[in-house]
C-alpha positions, 0 to 999 in steps of 0.5 A, spaced: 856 687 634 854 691 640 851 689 646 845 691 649 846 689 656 845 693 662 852 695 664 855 696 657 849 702 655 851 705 662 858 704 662 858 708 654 854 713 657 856 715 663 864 715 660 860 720 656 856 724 661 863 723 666 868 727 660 862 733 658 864 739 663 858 743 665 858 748 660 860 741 654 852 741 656 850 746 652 856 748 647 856 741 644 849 741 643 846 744 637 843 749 641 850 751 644 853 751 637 848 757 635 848 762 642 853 766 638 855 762 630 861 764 627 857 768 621 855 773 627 862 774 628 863 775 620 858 779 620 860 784 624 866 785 623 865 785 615 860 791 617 865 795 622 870 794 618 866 796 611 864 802 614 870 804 616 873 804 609 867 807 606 867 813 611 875 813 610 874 813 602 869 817 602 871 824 608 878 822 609 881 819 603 888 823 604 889 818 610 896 815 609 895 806 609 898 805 614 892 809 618 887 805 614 889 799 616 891 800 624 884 800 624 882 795 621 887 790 626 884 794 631 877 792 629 878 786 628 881 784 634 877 788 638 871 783 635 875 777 635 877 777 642 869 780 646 866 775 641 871 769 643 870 772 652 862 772 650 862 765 647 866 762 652 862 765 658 855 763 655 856 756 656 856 757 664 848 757 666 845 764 669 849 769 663 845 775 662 847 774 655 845 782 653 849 786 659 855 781 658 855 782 651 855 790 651 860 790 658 866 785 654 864 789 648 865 795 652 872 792 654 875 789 648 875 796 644 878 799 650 883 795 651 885 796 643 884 803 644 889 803 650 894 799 646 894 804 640 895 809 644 900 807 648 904 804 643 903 811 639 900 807 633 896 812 628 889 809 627 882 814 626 879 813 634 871 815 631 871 809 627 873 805 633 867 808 635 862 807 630 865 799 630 863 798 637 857 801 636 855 797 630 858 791 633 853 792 639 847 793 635 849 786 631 850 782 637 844 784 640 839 783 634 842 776 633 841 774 640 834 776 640 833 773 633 837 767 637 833 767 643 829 761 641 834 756 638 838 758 644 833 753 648 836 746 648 831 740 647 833 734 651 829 727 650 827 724 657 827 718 659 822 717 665 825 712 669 828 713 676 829 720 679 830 723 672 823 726 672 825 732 677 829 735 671 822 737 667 821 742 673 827 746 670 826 752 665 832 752 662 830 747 656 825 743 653 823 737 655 820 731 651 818 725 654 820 719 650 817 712 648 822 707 648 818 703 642 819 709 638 826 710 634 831 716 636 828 724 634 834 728 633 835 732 640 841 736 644 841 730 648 838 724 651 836 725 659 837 719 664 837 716 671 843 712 670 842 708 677 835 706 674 834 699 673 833 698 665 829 693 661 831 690 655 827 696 651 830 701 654 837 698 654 835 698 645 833 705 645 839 707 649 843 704 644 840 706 637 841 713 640 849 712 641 849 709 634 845 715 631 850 720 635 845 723 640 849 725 647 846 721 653 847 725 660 845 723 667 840 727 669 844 730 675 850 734 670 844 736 666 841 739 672 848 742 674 848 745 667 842 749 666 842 751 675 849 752 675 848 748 683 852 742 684 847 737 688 851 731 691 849 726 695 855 720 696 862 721 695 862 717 689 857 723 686 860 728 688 866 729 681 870 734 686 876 729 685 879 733 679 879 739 682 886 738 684 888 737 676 887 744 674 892 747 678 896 750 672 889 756 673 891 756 680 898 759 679 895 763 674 890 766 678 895 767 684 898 772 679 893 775 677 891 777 684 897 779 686 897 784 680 890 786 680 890 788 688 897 791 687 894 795 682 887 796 687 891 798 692 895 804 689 888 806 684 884 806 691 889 808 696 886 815 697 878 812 697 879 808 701 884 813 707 877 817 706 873 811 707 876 810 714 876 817 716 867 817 715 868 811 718 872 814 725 867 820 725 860 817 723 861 812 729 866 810 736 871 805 734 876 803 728 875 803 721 877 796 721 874 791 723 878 784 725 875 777 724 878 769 724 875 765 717 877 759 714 882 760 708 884 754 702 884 747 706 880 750 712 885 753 716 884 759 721 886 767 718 884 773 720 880 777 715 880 784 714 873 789 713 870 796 714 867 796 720 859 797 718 857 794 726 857 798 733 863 797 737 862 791 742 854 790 738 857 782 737 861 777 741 867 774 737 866 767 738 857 767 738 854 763 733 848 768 732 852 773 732 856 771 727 850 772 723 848 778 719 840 779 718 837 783 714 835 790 716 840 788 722 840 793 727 847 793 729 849 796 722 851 803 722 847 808 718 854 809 713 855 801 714 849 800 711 851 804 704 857 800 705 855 793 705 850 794 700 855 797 694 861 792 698 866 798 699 866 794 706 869 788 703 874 792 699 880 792 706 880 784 704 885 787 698 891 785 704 889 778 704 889 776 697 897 779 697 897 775 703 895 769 699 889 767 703 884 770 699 882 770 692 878 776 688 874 771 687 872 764 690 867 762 695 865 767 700 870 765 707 864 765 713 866 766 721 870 761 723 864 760 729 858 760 722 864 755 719 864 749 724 857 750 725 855 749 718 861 743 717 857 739 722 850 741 719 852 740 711 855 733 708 860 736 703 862 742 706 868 742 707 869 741 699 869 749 700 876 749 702 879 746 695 880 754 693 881 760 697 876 765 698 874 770 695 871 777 696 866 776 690 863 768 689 858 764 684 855 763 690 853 771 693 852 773 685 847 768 684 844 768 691 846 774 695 848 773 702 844 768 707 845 765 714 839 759 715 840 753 714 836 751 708 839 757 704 846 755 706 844 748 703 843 752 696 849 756 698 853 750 699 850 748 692 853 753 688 860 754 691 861 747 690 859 748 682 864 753 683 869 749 686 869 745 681 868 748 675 872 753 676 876 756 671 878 763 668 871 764 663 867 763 669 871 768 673 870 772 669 862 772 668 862 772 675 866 778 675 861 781 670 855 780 675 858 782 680 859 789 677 851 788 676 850 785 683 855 793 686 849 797 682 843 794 684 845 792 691 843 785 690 843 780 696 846 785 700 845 785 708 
């Protein structure tokens, strides 16, 4: 009734590792389902809301209802909501799981707050306060007490190129012998371009009748690294990229938005930007630069001046490139680029459509056509536009040789296809971190 034949266990499983998004490694894994378990969430929520109703009954019994239970709608949807944001992002490789959990928790109580507030819904605010508090707590205690099981264990097969994978921290690895029967695991890892004897095509196929997921090892590594490395055409998974344009067009009206907002919060910081600018040193505020935007073509991006006038020629590949301690920079540009206040002119280019808020980083348009013709795959960048922030800066910060480059390009592919609104926004809460620490800054 089944077949052991080559082709047949390779085609099973790679319809299986074909349809897993990166994330799908972890959250469909026994691992991944205990990150954040739904009694986490029943906790805290029985927690906040039954010290909301104790504390009210106890100082404050004379409260009207509908009181009472404005802040229990409250509560509940400000957990509800963090939690849902937390556990989609911690399906994405490099989560600081502790600084994103207190920044979205942070977030959801505020945004509930604002809502009643500005919807003159009476509600009893210092028990909103001592819920995030307890809900924080919670979370935090359950994810140290979770800090092992979050770990998923693969079994690997070690055929083909498959071994690289037990280099990589984010797992344990357990190497398999075929006469042995299926251990439960999250996952069995293999080279699937491997040739496979007979034993090995048995085993395979007692671990799809027993329900233990088998991946190539590449979208594992892609999984646990958050770098897409391709090597062909056919590996390169970039062709559904194209079918997730319904985010697209709800990203462009974000944007559009979020800049609207920026421009009008920010207008007068950034006037007084220009100004220290002009008088720390000769030359404008703003410095002009062609880069290559969605689908490669030429635009002119705006930044903060942070270089000397006339330090760099337009069209000169090293001077395209930003070194560390680089002595062109200004002694204000230096503050600039390490908070990136300098990137924030960029705002005119999203409402022009060429930029995005986030996105892989565009490069001088002398640096781009360089790197095209040094690194296969390059152009792959330009399937979404560019963004002032990227997968790629969070994790790697800036970089200009070419084996860094290489890395970089790793990681904006993951990005290109990957892309979606959870990792947006764990790249939005890493950013916040990368502003205060200065991570990557040049």
């Amino acid at each position: 009734m089944y077949s052991t034949d080559k082709d047949s266990i390779s085609a099973r499983a790679l319809q299986k590792s074909g349809v897993v998004g990166v994330a799908t490694v972890f959250a469909g894994a026994r691992a991944g389902a205990d990150f954040f378990p739904y009694l986490t969430l029943l906790g805290a929520v029985f927690i906040s809301i039954g010290l909301h109703l104790v504390a009210t009954w106890a100082i404050a019994s004379d409260d009207p209802p509908e009181r009472l239970l404005n802040t229990s709608i409250g509560l509940f949807l400000a957990i509800l909501s963090g939690y849902y944001v937390l556990k989609r992002i911690s399906d994405f490789p490099s989560m600081q799981a502790v600084g994103a959990m207190l920044t979205i928790f942070t977030a959801s109580f505020l945004i509930v707050v604002c809502a009643l507030l500005l919807a003159g819904i009476e509600h009893r605010p210092l028990s909103l306060f001592t819920g995030y508090i307890v809900t924080v707590i919670w979370f935090a205690a359950a994810l140290r007490l979770g800090e092992r099981r979050r770990r998923p264990r693969f079994a690997l097969v070690p055929i083909g190129e498959a071994a690289c994978v037990r280099a990589l921290t984010g797992a344990r690895w357990t190497l398999v012998d075929p006469s042995m029967p299926p251990d439960a695991c999250d996952g069995v890892v293999i080279d699937l371009g491997a040739d496979l004897d007979a034993e090995w095509r048995a085993y395979l196929t007692a671990c799809t009748l027993a329900g233990i997921p088998i991946y190539h090892f590449r979208t594992v590594s892609e999984a646990l690294t958050g770098r897409l490395e391709i090597d062909s055409l056919s590996q390169s998974a970039l062709a559904a990229v194209g079918a997730n344009r319904g985010y697209g067009v709800f990203k462009r009206v974000i944007d559009w938005i979020a800049a609207l907002v920026a421009v009008v919060a920010l207008g007068p910081f950034l006037l007084l930007v220009a100004v220290l600018i002009r008088l720390d040193s000769k030359g404008a505020a703003l410095f002009r630069q062609t880069r290559r935007t969605k689908g490669g073509q030429p635009f002119t991006m705006y930044k903060f001046r942070t270089m000397r006038v006339a330090a760099a020629e337009p069209d000169s590949l090293q001077d395209a490139m930003t070194r560390d301690r680089d002595p062109r920079i200004t002694r204000l540009g230096a503050f600039l680029r390490r908070t990136r206040i300098d990137e924030l002119p960029q705002i005119l280019n999203i409402f022009r459509g060429e930029m995005s808020w986030i996105g892989p980083r565009p490069e001088a348009a002398p640096l781009a056509e360089w790197y095209e013709r040094q690194l296969p795959f390059y152009g792959y960048r330009y399937l979404v536009r560019p963004g002032i922030t990227g997968w790629a800066q969070v994790n790697q910060g800036h970089v200009t040789e070419l084996d860094a480059v290489r890395s970089k390009l790793h990681y904006d592919l993951y990005y290109v296809k990957n892309c979606s609104i959870w990792l947006d926004i764990l790249i939005a809460l890493k950013t916040i971190k990368t502003i205060l620490t200065g991570f990557g800054a040049h």
